[in-house]
C-alpha positions as CSV (number, residue, x, y, z in Angstrom):
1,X,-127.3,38.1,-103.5
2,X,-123.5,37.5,-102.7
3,X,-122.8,39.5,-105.6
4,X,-124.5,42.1,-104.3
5,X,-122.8,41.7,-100.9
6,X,-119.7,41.5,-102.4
7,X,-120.3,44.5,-104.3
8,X,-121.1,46.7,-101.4
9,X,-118.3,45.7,-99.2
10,X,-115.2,45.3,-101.7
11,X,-114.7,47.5,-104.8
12,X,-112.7,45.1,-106.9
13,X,-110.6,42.2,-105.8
14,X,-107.5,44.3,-107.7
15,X,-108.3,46.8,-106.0
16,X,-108.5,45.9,-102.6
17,X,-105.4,43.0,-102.8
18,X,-102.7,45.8,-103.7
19,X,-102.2,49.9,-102.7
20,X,-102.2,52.3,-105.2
21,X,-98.9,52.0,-107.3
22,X,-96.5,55.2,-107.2
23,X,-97.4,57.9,-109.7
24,X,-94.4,59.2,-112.0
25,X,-95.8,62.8,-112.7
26,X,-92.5,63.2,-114.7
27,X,-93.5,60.4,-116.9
28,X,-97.3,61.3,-117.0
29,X,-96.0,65.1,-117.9
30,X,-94.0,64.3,-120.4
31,X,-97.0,61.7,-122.2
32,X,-98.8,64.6,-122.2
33,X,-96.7,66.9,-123.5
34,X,-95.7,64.5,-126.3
35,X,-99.4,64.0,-127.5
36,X,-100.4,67.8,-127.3
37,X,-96.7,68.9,-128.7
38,X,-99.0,70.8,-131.8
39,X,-100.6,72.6,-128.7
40,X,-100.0,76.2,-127.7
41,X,-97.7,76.3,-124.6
42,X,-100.0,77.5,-122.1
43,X,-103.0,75.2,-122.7
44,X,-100.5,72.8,-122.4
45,X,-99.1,73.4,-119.1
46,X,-102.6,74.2,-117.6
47,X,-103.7,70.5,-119.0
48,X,-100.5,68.9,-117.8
49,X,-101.2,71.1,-114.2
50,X,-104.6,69.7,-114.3
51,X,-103.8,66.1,-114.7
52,X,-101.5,65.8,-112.3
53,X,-103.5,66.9,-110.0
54,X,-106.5,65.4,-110.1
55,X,-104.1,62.4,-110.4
56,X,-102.6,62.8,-107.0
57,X,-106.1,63.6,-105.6
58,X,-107.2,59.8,-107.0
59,X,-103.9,58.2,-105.2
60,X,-105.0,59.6,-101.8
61,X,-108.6,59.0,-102.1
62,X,-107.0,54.8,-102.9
63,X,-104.1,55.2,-100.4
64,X,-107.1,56.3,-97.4
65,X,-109.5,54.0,-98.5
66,X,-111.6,52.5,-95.7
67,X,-112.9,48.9,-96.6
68,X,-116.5,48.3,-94.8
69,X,-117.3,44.1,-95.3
70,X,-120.6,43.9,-94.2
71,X,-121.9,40.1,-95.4
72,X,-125.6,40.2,-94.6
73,X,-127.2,38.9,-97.5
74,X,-130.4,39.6,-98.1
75,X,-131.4,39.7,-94.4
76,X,-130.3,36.3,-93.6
77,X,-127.2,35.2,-92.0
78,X,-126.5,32.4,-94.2
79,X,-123.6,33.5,-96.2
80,X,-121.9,31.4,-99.1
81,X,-118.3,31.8,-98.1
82,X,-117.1,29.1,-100.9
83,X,-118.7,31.7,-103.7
84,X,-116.6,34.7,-102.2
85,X,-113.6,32.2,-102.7
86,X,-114.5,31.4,-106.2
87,X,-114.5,35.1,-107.1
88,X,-111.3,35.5,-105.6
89,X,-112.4,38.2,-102.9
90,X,-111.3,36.1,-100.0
91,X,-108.1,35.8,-101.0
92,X,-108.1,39.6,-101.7
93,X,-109.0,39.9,-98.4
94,X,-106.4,38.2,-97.1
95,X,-103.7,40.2,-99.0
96,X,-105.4,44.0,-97.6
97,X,-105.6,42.5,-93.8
98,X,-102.3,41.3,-93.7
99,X,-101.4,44.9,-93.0
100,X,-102.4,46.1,-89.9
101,X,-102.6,49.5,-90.9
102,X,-104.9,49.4,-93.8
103,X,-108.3,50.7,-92.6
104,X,-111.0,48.0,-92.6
105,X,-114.3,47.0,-90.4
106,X,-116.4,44.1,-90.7
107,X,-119.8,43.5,-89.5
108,X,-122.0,41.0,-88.7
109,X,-120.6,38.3,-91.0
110,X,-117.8,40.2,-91.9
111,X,-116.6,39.5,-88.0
112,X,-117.3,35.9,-88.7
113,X,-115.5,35.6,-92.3
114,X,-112.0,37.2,-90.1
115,X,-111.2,33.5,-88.8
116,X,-110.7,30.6,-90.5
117,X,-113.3,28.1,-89.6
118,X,-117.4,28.6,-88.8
119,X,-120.0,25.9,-87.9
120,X,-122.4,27.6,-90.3
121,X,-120.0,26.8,-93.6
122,X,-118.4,23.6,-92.3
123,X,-115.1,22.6,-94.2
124,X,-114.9,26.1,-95.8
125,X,-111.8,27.6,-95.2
126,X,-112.6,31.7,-94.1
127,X,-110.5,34.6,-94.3
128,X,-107.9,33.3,-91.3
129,X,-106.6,36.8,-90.3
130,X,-107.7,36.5,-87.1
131,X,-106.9,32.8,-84.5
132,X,-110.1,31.4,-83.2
133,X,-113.3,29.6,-84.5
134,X,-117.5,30.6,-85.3
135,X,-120.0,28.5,-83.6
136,X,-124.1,28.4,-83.5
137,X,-125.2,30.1,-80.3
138,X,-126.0,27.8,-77.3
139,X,-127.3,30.2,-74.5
140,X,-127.9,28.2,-71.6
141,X,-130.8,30.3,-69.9
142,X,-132.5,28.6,-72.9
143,X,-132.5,31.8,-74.9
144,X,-134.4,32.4,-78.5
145,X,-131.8,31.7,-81.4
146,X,-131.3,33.9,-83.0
147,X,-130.3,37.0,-80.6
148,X,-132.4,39.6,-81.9
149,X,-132.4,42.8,-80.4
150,X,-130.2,45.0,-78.3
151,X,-127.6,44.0,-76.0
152,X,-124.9,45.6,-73.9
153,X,-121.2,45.4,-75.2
154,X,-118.7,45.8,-72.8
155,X,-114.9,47.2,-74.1
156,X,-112.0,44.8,-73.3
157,X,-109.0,46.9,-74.8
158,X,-108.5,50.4,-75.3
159,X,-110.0,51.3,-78.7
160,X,-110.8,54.2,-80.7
161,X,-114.1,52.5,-82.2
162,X,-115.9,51.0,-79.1
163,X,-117.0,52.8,-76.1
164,X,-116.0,50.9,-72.5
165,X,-120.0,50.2,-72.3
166,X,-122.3,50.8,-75.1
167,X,-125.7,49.2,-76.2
168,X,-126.4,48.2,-79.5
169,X,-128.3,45.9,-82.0
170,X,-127.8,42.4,-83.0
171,X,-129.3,40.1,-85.0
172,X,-127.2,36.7,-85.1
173,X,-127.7,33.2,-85.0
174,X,-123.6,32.2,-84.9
175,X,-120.9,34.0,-82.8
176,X,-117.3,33.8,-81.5
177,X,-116.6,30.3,-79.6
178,X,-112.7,31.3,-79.2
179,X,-110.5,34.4,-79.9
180,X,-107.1,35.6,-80.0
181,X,-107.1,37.8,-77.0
182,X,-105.0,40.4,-78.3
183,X,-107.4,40.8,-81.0
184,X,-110.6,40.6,-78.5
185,X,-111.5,44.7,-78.3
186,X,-115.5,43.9,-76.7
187,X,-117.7,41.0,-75.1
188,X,-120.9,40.6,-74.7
189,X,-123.4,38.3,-72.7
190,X,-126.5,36.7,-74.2
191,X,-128.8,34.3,-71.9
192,X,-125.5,33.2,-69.8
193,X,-123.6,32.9,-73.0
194,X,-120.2,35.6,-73.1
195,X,-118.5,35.8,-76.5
196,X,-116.5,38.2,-77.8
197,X,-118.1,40.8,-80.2
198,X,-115.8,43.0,-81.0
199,X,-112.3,42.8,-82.2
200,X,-109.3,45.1,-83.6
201,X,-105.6,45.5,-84.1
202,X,-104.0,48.2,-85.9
203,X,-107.2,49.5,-88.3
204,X,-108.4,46.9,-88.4
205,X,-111.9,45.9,-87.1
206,X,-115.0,44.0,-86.8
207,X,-118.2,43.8,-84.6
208,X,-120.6,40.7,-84.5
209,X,-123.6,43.8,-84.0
210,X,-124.8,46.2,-86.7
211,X,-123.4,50.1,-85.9
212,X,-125.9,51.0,-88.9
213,X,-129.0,49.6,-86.7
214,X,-127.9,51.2,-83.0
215,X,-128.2,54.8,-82.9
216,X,-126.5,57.3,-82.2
217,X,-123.3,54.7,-80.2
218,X,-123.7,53.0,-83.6
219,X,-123.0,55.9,-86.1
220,X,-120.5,57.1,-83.8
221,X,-118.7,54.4,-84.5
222,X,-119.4,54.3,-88.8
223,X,-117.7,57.9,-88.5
C-alpha cells in the first residue's frame, strides 16, 4: 500500500521536515540531577554520564540520516501522489530537499515524485524540487512499454553515485520528458527514446532504475 511505501521511505513527516534540535546537556544534567537528588553521588554522575551520551549518539545518528524514497507500490508503478499529500509527507519532503546538503536518494518513483508535474497523476501537484516534467514512454523503434530489463546508463556530470557507464535494471512505464540540466547526473536510451535517468545536486539524488535489482554497479551505489 502507500502506507506501506510511505513507511519504508520516510520515518515520520516530523521527522524528516526539521533536523534534530540542539541538545542542552546542561539542562538535561541538571533534570537529572534534580529527580535523583535522594541518589548517592556516584550513581548519579554515572546516570547523568550515561544519558548524555547515548543522547549525543541519537543526535548524530538524526543529524546523518540518509532518506531513501523508493515509491514502488506493490510492484506497480501507479503511485497515489494525492494520498502522500494528504498525509503531509510531500510537503515534508519538500522542507528536507530544500537543503542541498541533506542526504537523500529516490528511485524509481521517487525520481518521478522530485518534479512538479507527471502524466501518470495529472493535475497533482509533485514534490517540485527539481524544474522539468514526467511523461509515458513513447519509444519510436516501437518498443514494449513498459521498459523492463537492463539498460546502459551513461554519466552526464561528475558524481560520486553513478559510474560514467554502468548497466542496470529498469522497470518503468513513465520517465523524464524535460530536466534542469544542472540537475541531469545520467541518460539513458530506450528504443530511440533518450531521457535522463539520473539526477543530483548537493546529496541529493534520484535514479529512474532500481540499484537494489542491478548487481553489484547497483549496490555500489546503495552503499
Amino acid at each position: 500500500s502507500v502506507a506501506d511505501a510511505v513507511k519504508r521511505g520516510v520515518p515520520t513527516a516530523k521527522a524528516l521536515a526539521r533536523p534534530p534540535p540542539p541538545l542542552d546537556e546542561a539542562a538535561v544534567a541538571d533534570a537529572l540531577r534534580s529527580q535523583l537528588a535522594e541518589w548517592p553521588e556516584e550513581i548519579v554522575a554515572e546516570t547523568v554520564d550515561d544519558v548524555l551520551a547515548g543522547l549525543r549518539q541519537k543526535r548524530a545518528q538524526l543529524a546523518g540520516a540518509r532518506r531513501v524514497f523508493d515509491a514502488v507500490d506493490g510492484g506497480s508503478e501507479q503511485l497515489d501522489v494525492a494520498a502522500l499529500e494528504r498525509l503531509g509527507v510531500l510537503e515534508a519532503l519538500r522542507a528536507y530537499l530544500a537543503d542541498k546538503d541533506r542526504p537523500f536518494l529516490g528511485i524509481c518513483l521517487g525520481l518521478q515524485l522530485l518534479f512538479a508535474s507527471s502524466a501518470e497523476s495529472p493535475g497533482v501537484r509533485g514534490i517540485a524540487a527539481v524544474d522539468g516534467s514526467v511523461a509515458k514512454l513513447a519509444p519510436p523503434e516501437g518498443c514494449a512499454v513498459p521498459h523492463m530489463g537492463w539498460n546502459e546508463a551513461l554519466s552526464t556530470k561528475a558524481s560520486p553515485l553513478f559510474l560514467p557507464r554502468a548497466r542496470y535494471y529498469f522497470v518503468h512505464s513513465f520517465a523524464l520528458e524535460r530536466c534542469d540540466p544542472a540537475w541531469a547526473a545520467a541518460c539513458t536510451d530506450y528504443g530511440g527514446q533518450r531521457f535522463v535517468c539520473a539526477v543530483a545536486d548537493g546529496r541529493r539524488a534520484a535514479c529512474q532504475f532500481h540499484p537494489e535489482k542491478s548487481g553489484p554497479p547497483g549496490l555500489d551505489l546503495l552503499r
